[in-house]
N, C-alpha and C positions, 0 to 999 in steps of 0.2 A: 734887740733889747727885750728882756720880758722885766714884768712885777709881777710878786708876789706878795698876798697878803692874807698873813692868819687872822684865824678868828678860834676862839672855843675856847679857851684855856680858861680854868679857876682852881678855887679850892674845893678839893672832895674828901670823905672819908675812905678810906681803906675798904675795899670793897666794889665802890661806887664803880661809874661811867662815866664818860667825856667823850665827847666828838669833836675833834679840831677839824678845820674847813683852809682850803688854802684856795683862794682866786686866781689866776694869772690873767696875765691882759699884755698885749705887747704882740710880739714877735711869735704867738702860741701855736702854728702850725712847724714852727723848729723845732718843739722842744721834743727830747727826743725822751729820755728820764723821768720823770718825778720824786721824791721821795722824803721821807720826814725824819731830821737828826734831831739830838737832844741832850742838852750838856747842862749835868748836875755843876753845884759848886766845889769846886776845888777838883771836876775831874774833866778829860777830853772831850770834846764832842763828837758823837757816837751815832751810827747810819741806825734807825731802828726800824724803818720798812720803805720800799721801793717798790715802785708800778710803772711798767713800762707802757710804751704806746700797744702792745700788742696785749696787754691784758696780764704780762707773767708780773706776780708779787715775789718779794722776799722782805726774811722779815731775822731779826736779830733775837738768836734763842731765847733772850730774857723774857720776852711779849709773845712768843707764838703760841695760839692759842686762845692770845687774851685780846691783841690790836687785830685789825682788822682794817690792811687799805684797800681805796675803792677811788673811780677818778667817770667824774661826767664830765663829756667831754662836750656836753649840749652846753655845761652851764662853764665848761674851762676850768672846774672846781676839781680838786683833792680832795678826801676827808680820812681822817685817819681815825677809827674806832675806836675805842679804848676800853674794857670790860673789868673786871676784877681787878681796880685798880691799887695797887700797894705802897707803901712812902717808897720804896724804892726808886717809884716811877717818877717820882718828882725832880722836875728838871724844866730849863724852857725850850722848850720846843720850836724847831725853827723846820720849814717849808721850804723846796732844794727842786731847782731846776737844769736839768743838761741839755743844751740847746747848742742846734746846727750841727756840721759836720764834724768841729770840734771838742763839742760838745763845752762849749765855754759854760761856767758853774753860775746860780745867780742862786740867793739867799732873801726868805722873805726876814722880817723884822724881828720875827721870836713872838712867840707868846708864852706864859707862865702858865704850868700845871705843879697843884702841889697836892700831895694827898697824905693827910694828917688827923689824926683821932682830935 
């Protein structure tokens, strides 16, 4: 079993910054994954960057450039960057872990990011 739990999210202008933070605690030497999706209203929820335990990122074309993941692994934290940010970005944001050999999927709670003049 792992947890996860975001923190960062608010309201920003077009432009601005955000740093979202994700904790795990639990089972944290399984996990094999990390990564942060994020689902606007009325659309899917969508992978927008991934860190694996060996350091490789990927990142979904809309943000590369602008997000930026990174994972301590002293503090067991995620953070997910966030630069130039546009109303497009606005969405909540959820913290996504693959864990053990099957890599079974855990979901932290969400947190809101909204960004609006």
């Amino acid at each position: 079993q792992v947890q996860l739990v975001e923190s960062g999210g608010g309201l920003v202008q077009p432009g601005e910054s955000l740093r979202l933070s994700c904790a795990a605690s639990g089972n944290i030497f399984a996990i094999n994954v990390m990564g942060w999706y994020r689902q606007a209203p009325g659309k899917q929820r969508e992978s927008v960057a991934l860190i694996t335990n060996g350091g490789t990122t990927n990142y979904v074309d809309s943000v590369k450039g602008r997000f930026t993941i990174s994972r301590d692994n002293a503090k067991n934290t995620v953070y997910l960057e966030m630069n130039s940010l546009k109303p497009e970005d606005t969405a909540v944001y959820y913290c996504n872990a693959a864990v053990g050999r099957l890599n079974a999927i855990y979901w932290g709670q969400g947190t809101q990011v909204t960004v609006s003049s």
